[in-house]
C-alpha positions as CSV (number, residue, x, y, z in Angstrom):
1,X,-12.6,-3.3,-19.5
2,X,-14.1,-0.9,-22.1
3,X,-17.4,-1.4,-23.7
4,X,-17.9,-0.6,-27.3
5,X,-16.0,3.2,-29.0
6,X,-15.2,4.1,-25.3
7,X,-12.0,6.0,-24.4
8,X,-10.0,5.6,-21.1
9,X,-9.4,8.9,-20.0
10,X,-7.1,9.8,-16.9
11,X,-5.6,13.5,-16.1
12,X,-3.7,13.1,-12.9
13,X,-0.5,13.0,-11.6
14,X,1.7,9.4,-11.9
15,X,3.6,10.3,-9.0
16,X,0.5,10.0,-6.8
17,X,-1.9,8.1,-9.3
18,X,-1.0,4.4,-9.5
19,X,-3.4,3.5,-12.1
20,X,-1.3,6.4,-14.7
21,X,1.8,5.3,-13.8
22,X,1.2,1.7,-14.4
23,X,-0.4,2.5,-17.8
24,X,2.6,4.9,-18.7
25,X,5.5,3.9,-16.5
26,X,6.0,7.8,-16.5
27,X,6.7,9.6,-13.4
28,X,5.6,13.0,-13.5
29,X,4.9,15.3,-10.5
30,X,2.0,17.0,-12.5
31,X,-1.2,16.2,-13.7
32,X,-1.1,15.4,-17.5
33,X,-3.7,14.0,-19.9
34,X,-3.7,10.1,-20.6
35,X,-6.0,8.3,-22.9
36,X,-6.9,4.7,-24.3
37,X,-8.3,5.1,-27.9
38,X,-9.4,2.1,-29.9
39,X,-6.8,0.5,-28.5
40,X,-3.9,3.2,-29.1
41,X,-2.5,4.7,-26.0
42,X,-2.0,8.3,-26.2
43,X,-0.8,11.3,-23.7
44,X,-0.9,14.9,-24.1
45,X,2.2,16.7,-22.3
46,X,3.5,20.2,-21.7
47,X,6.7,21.2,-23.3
48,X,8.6,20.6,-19.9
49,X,7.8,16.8,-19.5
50,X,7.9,16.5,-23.4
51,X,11.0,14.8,-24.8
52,X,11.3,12.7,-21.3
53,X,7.9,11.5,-21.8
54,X,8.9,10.7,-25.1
55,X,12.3,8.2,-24.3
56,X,10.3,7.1,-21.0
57,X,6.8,6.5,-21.5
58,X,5.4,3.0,-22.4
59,X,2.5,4.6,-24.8
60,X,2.0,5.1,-28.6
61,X,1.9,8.8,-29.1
62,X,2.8,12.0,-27.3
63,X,1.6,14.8,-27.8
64,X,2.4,18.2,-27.1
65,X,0.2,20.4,-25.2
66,X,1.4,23.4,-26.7
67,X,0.4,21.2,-30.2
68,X,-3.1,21.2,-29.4
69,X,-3.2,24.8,-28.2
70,X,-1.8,26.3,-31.0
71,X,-4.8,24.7,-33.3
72,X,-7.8,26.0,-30.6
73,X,-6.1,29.9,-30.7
74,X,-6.2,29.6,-34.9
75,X,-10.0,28.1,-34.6
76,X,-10.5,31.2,-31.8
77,X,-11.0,29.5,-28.6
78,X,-11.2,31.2,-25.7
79,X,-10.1,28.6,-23.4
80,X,-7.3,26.7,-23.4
81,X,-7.8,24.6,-20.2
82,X,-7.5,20.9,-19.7
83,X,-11.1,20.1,-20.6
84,X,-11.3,21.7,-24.0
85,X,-7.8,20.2,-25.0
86,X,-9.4,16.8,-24.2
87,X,-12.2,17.4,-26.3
88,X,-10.2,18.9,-29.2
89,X,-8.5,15.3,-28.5
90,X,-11.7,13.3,-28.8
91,X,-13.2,15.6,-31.5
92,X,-10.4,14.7,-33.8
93,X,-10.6,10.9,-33.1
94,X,-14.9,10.4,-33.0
95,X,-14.7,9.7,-29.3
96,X,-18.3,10.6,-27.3
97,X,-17.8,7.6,-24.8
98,X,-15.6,8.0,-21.7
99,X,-14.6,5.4,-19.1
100,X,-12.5,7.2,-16.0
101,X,-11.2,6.1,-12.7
102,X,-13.5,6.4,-9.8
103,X,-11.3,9.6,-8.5
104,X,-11.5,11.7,-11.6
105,X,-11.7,14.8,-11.1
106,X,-15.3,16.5,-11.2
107,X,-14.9,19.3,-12.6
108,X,-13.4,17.9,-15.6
109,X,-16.3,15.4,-15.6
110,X,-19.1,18.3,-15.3
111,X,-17.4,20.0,-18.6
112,X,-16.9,17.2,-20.5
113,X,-20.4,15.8,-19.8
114,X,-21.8,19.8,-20.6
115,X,-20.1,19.0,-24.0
116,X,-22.5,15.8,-24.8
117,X,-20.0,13.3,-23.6
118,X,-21.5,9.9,-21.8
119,X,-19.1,9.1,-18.6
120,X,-18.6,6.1,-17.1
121,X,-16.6,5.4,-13.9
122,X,-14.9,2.6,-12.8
123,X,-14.0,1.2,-8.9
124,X,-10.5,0.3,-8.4
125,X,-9.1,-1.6,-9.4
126,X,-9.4,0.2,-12.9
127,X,-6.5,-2.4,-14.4
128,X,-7.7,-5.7,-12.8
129,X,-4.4,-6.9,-14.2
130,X,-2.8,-4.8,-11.4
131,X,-3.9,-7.5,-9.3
132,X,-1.8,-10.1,-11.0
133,X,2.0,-9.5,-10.3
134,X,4.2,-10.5,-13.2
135,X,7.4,-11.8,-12.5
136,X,9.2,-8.5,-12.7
137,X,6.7,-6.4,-10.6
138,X,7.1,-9.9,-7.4
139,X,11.2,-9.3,-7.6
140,X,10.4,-5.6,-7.1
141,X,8.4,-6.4,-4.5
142,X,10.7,-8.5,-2.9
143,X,13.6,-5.7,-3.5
144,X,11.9,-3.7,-1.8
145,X,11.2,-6.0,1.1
146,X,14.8,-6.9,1.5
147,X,15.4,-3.4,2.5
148,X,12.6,-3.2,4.6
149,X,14.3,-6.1,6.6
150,X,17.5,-4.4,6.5
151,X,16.0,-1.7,8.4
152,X,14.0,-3.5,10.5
153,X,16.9,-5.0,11.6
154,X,19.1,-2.4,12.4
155,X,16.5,-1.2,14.7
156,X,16.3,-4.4,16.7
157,X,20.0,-4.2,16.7
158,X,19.2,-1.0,18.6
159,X,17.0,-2.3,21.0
160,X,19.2,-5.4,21.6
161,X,22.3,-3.4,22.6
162,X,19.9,-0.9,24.7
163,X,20.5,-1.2,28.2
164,X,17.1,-1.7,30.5
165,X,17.0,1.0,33.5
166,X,14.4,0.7,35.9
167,X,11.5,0.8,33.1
168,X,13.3,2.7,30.2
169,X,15.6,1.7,27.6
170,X,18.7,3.6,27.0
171,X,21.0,3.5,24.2
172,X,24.5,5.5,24.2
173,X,23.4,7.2,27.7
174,X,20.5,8.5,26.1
175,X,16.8,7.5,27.1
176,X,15.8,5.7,23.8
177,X,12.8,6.9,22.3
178,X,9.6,6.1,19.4
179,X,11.2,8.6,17.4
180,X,15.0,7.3,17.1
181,X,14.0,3.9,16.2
182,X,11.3,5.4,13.7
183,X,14.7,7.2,12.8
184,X,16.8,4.5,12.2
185,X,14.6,2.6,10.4
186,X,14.0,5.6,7.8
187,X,17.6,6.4,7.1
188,X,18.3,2.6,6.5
189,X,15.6,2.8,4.3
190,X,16.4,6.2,2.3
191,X,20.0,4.9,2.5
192,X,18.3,2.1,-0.1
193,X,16.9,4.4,-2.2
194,X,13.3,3.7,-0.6
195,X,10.9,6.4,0.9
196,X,9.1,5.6,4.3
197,X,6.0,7.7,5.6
198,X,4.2,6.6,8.6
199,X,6.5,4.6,10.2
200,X,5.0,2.9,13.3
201,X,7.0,2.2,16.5
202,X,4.7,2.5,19.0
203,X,5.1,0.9,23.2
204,X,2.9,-0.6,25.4
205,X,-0.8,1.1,25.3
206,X,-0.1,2.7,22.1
207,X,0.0,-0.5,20.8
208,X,-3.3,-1.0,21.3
209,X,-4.4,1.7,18.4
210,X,-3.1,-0.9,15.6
211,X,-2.2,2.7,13.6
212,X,-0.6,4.9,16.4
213,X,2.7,6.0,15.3
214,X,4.2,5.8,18.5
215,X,5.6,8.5,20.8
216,X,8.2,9.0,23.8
217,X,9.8,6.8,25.1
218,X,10.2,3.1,24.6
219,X,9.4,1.0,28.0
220,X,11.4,-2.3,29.1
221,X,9.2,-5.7,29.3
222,X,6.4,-3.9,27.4
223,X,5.4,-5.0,23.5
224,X,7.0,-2.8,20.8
225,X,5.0,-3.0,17.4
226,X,7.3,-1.6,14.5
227,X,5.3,-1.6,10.9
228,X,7.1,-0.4,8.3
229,X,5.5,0.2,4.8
230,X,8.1,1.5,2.3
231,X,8.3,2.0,-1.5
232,X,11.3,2.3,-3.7
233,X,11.9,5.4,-5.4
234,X,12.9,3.4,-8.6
235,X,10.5,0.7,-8.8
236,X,7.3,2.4,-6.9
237,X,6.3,-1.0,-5.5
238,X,5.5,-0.9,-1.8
239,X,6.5,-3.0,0.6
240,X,4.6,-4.1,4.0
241,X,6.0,-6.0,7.2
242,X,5.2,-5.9,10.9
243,X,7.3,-7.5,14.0
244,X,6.3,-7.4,17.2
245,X,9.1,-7.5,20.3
246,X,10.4,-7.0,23.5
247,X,12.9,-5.9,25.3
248,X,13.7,-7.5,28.2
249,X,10.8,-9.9,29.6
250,X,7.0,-10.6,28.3
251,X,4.5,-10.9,30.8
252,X,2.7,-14.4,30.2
253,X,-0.3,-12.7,29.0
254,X,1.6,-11.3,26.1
255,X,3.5,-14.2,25.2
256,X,0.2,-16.0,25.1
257,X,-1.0,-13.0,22.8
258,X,2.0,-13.4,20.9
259,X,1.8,-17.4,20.1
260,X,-1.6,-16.9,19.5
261,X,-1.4,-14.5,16.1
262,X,1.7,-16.7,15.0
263,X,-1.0,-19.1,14.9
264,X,-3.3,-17.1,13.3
265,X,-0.5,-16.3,10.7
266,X,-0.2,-20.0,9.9
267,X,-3.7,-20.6,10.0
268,X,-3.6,-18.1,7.0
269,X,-1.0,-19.7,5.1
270,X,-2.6,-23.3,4.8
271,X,-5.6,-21.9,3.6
272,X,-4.4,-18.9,1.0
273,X,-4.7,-20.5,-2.5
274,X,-6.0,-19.8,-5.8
275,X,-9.5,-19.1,-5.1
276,X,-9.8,-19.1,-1.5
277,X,-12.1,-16.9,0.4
278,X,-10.2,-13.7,2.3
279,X,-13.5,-14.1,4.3
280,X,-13.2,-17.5,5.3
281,X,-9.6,-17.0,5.9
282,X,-10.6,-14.3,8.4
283,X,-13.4,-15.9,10.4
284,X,-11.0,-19.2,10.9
285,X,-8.3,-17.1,12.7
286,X,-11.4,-14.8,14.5
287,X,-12.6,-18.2,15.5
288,X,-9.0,-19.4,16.8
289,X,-8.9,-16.2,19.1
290,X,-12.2,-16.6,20.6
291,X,-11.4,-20.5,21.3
292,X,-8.0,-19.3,23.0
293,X,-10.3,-16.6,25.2
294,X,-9.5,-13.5,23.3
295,X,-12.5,-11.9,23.2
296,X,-13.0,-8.6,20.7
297,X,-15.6,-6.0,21.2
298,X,-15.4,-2.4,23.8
299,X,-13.6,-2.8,26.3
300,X,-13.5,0.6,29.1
301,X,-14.5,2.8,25.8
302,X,-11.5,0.9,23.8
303,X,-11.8,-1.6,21.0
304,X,-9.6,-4.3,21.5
305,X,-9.0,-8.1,20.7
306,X,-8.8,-8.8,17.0
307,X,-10.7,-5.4,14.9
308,X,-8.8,-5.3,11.7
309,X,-8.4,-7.3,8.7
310,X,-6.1,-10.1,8.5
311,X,-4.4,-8.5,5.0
312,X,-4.7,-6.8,1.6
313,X,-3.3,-6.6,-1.7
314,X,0.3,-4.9,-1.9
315,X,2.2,-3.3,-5.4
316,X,2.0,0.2,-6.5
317,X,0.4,0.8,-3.7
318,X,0.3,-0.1,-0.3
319,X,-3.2,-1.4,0.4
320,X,-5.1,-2.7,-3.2
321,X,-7.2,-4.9,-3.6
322,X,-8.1,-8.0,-2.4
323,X,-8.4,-8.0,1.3
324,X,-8.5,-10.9,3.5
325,X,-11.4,-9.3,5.9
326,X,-14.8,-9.4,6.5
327,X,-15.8,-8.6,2.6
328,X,-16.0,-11.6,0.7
329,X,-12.8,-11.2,-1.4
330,X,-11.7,-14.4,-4.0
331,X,-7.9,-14.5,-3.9
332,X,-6.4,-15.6,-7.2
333,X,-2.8,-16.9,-8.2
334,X,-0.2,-13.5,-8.9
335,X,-1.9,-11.4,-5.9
336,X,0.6,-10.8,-3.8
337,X,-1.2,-10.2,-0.2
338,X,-0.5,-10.0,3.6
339,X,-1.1,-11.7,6.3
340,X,-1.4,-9.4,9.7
341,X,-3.7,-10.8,12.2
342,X,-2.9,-9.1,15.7
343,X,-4.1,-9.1,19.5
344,X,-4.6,-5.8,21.1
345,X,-5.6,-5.6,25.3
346,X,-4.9,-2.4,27.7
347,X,-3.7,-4.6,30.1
348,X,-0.7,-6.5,28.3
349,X,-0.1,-4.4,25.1
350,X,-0.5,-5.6,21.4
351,X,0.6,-7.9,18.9
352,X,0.4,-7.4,15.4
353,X,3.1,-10.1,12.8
354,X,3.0,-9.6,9.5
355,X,4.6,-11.1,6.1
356,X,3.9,-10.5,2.5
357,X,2.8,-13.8,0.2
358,X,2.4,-14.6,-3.4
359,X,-1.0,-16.7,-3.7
360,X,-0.4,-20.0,-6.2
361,X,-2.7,-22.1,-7.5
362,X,-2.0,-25.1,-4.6
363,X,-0.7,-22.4,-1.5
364,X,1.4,-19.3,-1.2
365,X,5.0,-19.0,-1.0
366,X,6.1,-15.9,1.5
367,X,8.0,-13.2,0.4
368,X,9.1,-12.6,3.5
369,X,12.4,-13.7,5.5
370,X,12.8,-11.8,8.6
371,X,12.6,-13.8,11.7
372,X,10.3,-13.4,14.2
373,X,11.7,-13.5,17.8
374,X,9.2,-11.6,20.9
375,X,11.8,-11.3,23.3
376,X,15.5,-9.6,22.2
């Protein structure tokens, strides 16, 4: 990844940066320095992340901040900041050549740069071995998709035992709602030790804005989209799965819809292999649609039909790379991807069905076991 003398450098936070926590496999809520010297990995850390850092982290050395600081105030700096601790850093160990991540800060980039250091940046993935999921990283994957399924279905539990009044769904007496399957599904999850943000749950027309949350109240014989998009708070690694139902009775139109992306789905899985196309993949189930009549484009000033990717990449975080879209993606054995082709019309609803796969060198094997059932 590096050319020639050049350092990795990284100051961010793990708990947000995937890229520093995979290199460290230290959680920290606060940016800290991190750096790939000649082979030796290093970080620099205040005195409060200090001796965790020190049982926890999967580096060579740790350093303390307060180390470093102590040397620049005998020499007479006059700043102590983060940029002239990095260069004290460097200094020491001959470095003039930096490689960062493409969201590294700026103004630590200006400063360094001011200093006579050459900076390189580098597109995600920074670790291309991200991309490749060892054994441990798929069976915290698939952890964390067990829960997901869990929750999943505790909230089509819900919806089964709702009872269908004129066109609402009650549950307990109460008119059930977006927001009280989006909360069963999050306490199941936190219950698990996993953290959900964004939930969707959405009804009807909302469904036809593949990322509307979902509001209000949830409508008999109309679709109901539920993605849900967790990671575990031990492992970090995401999950990713989408089911589409009903309560009550589908029009014809939207079981059509429905059988349709199933088919798309399995379209998807015979052709997802080591170095298969993500844009082939797409066009064939684009292709399938049109055949069947489902036309995409605008539609009374609304996108609908089939106007989002069929999948990405799914670890540390919940969309990496490689997509199955309209970029031309090669998909490799280890990627763990998924597979979400969906229908969207204002006059039926949406459907959207969507499973997680590990790519092998002859197919994929799905990581995920939740049924799929339209009508409950």
């Amino acid at each position: 990844m590096t050319r020639n003398r050049e350092a990795v450098l990284i100051i961010a936070a793990s708990e947000s940066d995937s890229n520093l926590y995979y290199a460290t496999r230290f959680l920290a809520p606060d940016s800290f320095i991190y750096a790939e010297i000649r082979g030796r990995k290093i970080l620099v850390m205040s005195e409060l992340e200090l001796d965790r850092a020190r049982k926890q982290a999967t580096v060579d050395e740790v350093i303390p901040t307060a180390k470093i600081a102590a040397k620049l105030k005998a020499r007479g700096a006059k700043s102590l900041n983060t940029a002239e601790i990095v260069h004290f850093l460097f200094k020491e160990r001959g470095v003039r050549q930096i490689l960062v991540p493409s969201n590294f800060p700026i103004e630590y980039a200006d400063t360094l740069r001011a200093k006579g250091y050459q900076i390189r940046y580098k597109p995600d993935p920074f670790y291309e071995k991200r991309l490749i999921k060892s054994k441990e990283e798929i069976e915290a994957l698939q952890e964390t998709q067990r829960h997901t399924e869990r929750a999943v279905g505790e909230a089509v539990r819900v919806l089964h035992e709702s009872k269908i009044k004129g066109r609402y769904l009650f549950y307990k007496g109460e008119r059930l709602t977006s927001e009280m399957i989006k909360q069963v599904i999050n306490v199941s999850l936190m219950e698990s030790n996993c953290i959900a943000a964004y939930t969707i749950v959405s009804c009807g027309k909302q469904c036809v804005d593949p990322h509307d949350q979902g509001s209000g109240p949830l409508l008999a014989n109309e679709s109901i989209i539920m993605d849900v998009f967790p990671h575990s708070s031990e492992s970090r690694y995401f999950a990713d799965m989408t089911r589409t139902v009903v309560r009550g009775k589908a029009s014809q139109k939207l079981k059509k819809m429905y059988r349709a992306v199933e088919a798309g789905q399995e379209i998807a899985f015979q052709r997802i292999k080591d170095g298969a196309d993500g844009m082939k993949i797409h066009d064939a189930i684009c292709r399938y649609f049109e055949q069947l009549g489902f036309k995409t484009g605008e539609l009374d000033g609304r996108m609908q039909g089939f106007f989002h990717g069929t999948g990405h990449g799914v670890g540390l975080d919940i969309h990496e790379p490689p997509r199955i879209s309209r970029g031309r993606d090669i998909l490799r054995a280890g990627e763990v991807v998924t597979v979400e082709p969906g229908l969207y019309y204002l006059d039926a609803g949406g459907v959207r069905i969507e499973d997680m796969v590990l790519v092998t060198k002859t197919g994929c094997t799905k990581l995920t076991k939740f049924p799929k059932i339209l009508e409950i």
